[in-house]
C-alpha positions as CSV (number, residue, x, y, z in Angstrom):
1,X,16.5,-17.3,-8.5
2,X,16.3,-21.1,-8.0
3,X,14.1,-22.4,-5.6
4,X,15.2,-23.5,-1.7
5,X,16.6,-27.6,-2.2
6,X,18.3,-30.3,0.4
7,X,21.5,-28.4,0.2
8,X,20.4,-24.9,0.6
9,X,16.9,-25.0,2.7
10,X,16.7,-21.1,3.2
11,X,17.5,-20.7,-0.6
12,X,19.8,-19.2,-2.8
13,X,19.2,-15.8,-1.9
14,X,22.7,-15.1,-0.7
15,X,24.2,-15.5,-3.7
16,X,22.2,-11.8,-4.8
17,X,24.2,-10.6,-2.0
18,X,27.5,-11.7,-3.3
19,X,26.8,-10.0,-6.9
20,X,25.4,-6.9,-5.5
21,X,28.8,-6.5,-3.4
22,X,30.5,-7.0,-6.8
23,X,28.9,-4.2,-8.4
24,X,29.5,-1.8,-5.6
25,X,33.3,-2.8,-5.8
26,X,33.1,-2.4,-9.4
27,X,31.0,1.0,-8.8
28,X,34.1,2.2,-6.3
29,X,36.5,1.0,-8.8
30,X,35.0,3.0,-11.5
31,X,34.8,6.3,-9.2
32,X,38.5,5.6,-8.3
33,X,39.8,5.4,-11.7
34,X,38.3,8.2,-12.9
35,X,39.3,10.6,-9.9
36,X,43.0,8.9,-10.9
37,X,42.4,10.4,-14.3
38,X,41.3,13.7,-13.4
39,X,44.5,14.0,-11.5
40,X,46.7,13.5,-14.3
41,X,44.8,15.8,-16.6
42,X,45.1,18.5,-13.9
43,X,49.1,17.2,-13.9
44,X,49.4,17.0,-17.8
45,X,46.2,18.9,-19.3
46,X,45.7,17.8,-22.8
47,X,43.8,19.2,-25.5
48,X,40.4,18.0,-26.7
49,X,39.4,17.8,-30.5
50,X,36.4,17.3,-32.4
51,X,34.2,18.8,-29.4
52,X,31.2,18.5,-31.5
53,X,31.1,14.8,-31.9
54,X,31.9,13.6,-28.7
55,X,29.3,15.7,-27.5
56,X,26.6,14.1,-29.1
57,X,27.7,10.8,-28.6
58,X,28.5,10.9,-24.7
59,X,25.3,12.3,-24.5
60,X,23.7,9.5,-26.3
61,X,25.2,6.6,-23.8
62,X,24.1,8.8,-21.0
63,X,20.8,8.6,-21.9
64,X,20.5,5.2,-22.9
65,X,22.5,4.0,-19.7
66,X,20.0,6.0,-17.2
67,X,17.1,4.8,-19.1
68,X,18.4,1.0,-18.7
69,X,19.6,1.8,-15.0
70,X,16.1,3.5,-13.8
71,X,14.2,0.7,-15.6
72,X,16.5,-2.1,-12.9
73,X,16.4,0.1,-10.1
74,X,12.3,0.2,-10.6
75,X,12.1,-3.7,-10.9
76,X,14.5,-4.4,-8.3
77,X,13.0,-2.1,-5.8
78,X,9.2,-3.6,-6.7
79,X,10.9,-7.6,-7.1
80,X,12.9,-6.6,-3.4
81,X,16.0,-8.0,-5.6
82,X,18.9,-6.0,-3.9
83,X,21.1,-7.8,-7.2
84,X,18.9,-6.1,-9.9
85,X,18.3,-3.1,-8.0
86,X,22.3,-2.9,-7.5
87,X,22.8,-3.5,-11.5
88,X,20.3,-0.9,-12.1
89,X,22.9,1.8,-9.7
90,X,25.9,0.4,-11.8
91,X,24.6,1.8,-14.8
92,X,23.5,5.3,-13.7
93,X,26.6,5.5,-12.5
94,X,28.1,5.1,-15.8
95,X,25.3,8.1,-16.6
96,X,26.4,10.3,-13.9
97,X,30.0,9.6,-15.8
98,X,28.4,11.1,-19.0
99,X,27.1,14.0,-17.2
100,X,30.2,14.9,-15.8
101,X,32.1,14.1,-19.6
102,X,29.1,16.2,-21.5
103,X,29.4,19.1,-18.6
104,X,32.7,19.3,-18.7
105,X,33.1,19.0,-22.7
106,X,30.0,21.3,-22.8
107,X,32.2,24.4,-20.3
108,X,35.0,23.6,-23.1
109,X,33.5,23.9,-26.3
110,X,31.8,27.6,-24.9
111,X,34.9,28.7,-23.7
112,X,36.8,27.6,-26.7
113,X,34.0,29.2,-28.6
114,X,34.5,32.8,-26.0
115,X,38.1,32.2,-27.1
116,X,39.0,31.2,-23.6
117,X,41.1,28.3,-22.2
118,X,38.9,26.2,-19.9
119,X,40.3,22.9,-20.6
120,X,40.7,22.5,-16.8
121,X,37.0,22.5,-16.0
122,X,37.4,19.1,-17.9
123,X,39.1,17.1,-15.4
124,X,37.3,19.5,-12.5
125,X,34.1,18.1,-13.3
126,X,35.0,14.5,-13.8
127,X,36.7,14.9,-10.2
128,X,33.3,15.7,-8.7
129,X,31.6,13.3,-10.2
130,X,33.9,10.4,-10.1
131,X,33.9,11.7,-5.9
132,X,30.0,11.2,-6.3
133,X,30.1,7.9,-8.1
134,X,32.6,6.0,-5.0
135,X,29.3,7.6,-2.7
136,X,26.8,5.7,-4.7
137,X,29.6,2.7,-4.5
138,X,29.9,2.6,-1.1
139,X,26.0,3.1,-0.5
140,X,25.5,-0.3,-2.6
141,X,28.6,-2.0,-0.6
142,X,27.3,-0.9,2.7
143,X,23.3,-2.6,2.1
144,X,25.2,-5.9,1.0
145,X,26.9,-6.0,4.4
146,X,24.4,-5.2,5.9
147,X,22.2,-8.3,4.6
148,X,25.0,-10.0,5.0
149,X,25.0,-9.9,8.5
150,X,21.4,-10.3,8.6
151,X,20.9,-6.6,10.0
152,X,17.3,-6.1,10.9
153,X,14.8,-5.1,8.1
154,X,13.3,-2.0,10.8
155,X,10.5,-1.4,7.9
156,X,9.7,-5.1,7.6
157,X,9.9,-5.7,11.5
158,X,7.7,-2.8,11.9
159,X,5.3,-3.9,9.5
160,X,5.0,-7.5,11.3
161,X,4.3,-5.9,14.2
162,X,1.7,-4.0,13.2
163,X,0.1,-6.6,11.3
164,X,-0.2,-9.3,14.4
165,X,-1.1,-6.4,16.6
166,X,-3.9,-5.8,14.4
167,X,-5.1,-9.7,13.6
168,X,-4.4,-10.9,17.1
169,X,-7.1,-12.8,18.9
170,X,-7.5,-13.8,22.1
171,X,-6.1,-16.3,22.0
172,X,-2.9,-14.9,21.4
173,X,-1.2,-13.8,24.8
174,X,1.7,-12.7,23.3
175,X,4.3,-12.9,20.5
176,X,8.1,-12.6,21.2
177,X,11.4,-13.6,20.1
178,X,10.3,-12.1,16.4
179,X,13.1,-12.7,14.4
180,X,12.6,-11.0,10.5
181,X,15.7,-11.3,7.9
182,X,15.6,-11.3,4.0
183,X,17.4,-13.7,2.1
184,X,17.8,-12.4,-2.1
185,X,13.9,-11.6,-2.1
186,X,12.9,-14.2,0.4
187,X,12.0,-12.8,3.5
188,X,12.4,-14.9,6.6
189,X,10.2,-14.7,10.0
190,X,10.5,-16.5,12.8
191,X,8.7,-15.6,16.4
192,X,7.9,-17.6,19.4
193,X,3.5,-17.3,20.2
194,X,2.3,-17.7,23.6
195,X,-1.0,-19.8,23.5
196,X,-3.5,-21.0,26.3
197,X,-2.0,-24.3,28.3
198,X,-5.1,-26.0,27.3
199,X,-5.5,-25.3,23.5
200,X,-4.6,-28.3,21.8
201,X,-2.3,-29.2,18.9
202,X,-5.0,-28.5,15.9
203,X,-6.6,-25.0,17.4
204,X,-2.9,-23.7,18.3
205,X,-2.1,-25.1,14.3
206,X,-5.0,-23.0,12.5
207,X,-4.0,-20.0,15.0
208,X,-0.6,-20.4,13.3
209,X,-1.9,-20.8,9.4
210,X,-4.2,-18.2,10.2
211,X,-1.1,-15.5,11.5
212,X,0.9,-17.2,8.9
213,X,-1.4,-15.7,5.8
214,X,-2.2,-12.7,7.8
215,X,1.8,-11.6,7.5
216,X,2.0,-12.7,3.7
217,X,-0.9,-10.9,3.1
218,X,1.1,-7.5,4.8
219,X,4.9,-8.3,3.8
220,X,4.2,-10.4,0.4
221,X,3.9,-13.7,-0.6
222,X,7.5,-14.9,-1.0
223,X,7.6,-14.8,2.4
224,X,9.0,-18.0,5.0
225,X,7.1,-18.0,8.6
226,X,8.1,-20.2,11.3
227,X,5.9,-19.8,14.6
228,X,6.6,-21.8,17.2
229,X,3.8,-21.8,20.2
230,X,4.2,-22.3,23.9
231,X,1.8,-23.1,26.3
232,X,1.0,-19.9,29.2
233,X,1.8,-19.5,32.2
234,X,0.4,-18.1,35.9
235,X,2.5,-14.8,34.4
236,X,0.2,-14.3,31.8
237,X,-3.3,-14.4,33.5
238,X,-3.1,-10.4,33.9
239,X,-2.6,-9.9,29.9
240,X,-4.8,-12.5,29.0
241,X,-8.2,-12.1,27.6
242,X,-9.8,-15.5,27.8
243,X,-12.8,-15.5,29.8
244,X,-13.3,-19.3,30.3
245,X,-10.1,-20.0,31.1
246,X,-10.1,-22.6,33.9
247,X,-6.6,-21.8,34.7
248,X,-6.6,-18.5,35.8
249,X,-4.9,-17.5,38.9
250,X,-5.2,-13.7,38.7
251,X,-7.7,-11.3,36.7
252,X,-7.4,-9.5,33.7
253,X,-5.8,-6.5,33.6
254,X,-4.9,-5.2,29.9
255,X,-3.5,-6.8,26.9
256,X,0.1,-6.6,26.3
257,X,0.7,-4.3,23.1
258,X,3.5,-5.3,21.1
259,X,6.1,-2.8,19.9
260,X,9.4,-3.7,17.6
261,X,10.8,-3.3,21.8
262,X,9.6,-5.8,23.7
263,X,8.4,-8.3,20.8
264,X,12.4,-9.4,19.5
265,X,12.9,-10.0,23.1
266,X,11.6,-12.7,25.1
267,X,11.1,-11.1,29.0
268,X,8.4,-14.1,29.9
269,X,11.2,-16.6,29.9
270,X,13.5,-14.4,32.5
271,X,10.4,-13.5,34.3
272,X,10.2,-17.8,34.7
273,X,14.3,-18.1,35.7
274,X,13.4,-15.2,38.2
275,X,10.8,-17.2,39.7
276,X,12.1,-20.6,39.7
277,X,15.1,-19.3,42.0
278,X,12.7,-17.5,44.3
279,X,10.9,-20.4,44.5
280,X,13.9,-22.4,45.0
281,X,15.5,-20.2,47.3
282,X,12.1,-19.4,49.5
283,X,11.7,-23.8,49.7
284,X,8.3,-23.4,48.9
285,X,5.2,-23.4,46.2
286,X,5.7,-19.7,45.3
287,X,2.3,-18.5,45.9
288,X,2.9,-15.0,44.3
289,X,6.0,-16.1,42.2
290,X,4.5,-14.5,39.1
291,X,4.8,-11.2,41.0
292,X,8.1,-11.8,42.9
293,X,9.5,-12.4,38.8
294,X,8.2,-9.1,37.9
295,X,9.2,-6.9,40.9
296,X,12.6,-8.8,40.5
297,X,12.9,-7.7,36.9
């Protein structure tokens, strides 16, 4: 995958979405046209020669296609490439297509062996299994959208989470506005960190390097963080933890503990448009705005 340039800054991930929505059309396709055959040998049931033979060769290509498919799935899954890991799916569908050939061939050959006609199970089993294959199809399809619309990674969010929750200092008041999409195998995080009003520009900088390499260290390396930090507010004093804050308007109470809830939203800056119109409607300084916001919430 080439690397992020002037023209594509967040990468070229997308383009693994495009190909894995490919092979789940082509996976779909597949599971179609087969069901469209099994019809037509239920319609017009034909007779199979040389059992034998075609036994041993289906089962040959299923066994090198599920070995080639597992190997992709594996790589893709461990790389977070949803292209590979797609590819991978492709071809053990084109197994599970074996299976159902060699089943079907193998019910066949015993009842042509029994001296019975069971040349329908042929096209039976090829309908189940071409009804399996559109499942794994639309499985595939339905992750590529998903990405697509830049769905929320839950396991990746929750991960995040628990990872600032667990590194946080003190000087972090809170984290909000957490934002966590994946791009090919890029995975993208962005979040808004509430800081002390007086820190300045190079404390609240290593604060951010240092969150920055404690979420690579959870999610993996490949991994683009932007953290933007805002200074605190009177609303905060009750969930901050700095002692020698010269600031502080109200005593500490407990600190906020962030949950995949409350730290994609960003309640602080409603709890500020609540208090600006009380202040603005009351005419005065808003001695207890901070309180006024939160009982208006």
């Amino acid at each position: 995958m080439q690397p992020a340039d002037a023209n594509h800054p967040y990468g070229h991930g997308r383009v693994e979405l495009i190909s894995s929505s490919m092979e789940g059309s082509m996976i779909l396709l597949a599971g179609a046209l087969i069901i469209v055959e099994s019809v037509n040998r239920f319609i017009s049931p034909q007779e199979i020669d040389r059992l034998d033979i075609g036994l041993v060769l289906v089962a040959f290509a299923a066994l090198v296609n599920f070995l080639m498919g597992y190997k992709a799935i594996r790589m893709g899954r461990s790389s977070g490439s949803i292209a590979l890991e797609a590819s991978g799916k492709h071809l053990c569908t084109d197994t599970f297509d074996s299976i159902g050939i060699l089943i079907g061939l193998s019910l066949v050959y015993i009842g042509d062996s029994l001296g019975y006609d069971w040349y329908i199970l042929d096209p039976l089993t090829a309908l189940l299994f071409g009804a399996f294959i559109i499942i794994t199809g639309v499985r595939v399809l339905r992750r590529s959208m998903y990405e697509i619309m830049d769905t929320v990674d839950e396991d990746a969010l929750r991960r995040v989470t628990r990872c600032i929750n667990k590194t946080r200092t003190p000087d972090v008041i809170e984290v909000h506005h957490l934002r966590v999409t994946k791009y090919g195998v890029t995975m993208h995080v962005d979040a808004h960190m509430t800081v002390p009003a007086d820190m300045t520009v190079e404390e609240s900088q290593k604060l951010i390097d240092s969150m920055c390499c404690n979420i690579k260290g959870e999610i993996g390396d490949d991994t683009d963080i932007t953290i933007m930090t805002e200074p605190c507010d009177r609303l905060f004093c009750k969930s901050c933890q700095k002692a020698d804050c010269t600031r502080r308007s109200a005593p500490f109470v407990s600190v906020k503990y962030l949950v995949t809830d409350n730290i994609t939203k960003c309640d602080t800056h409603y709890l500020k448009i609540a208090r600006d119109k009380n202040r603005d409607r009351d005419g005065g300084d808003g001695g207890d705005d901070a309180d006024s916001g939160e009982r208006q919430l």
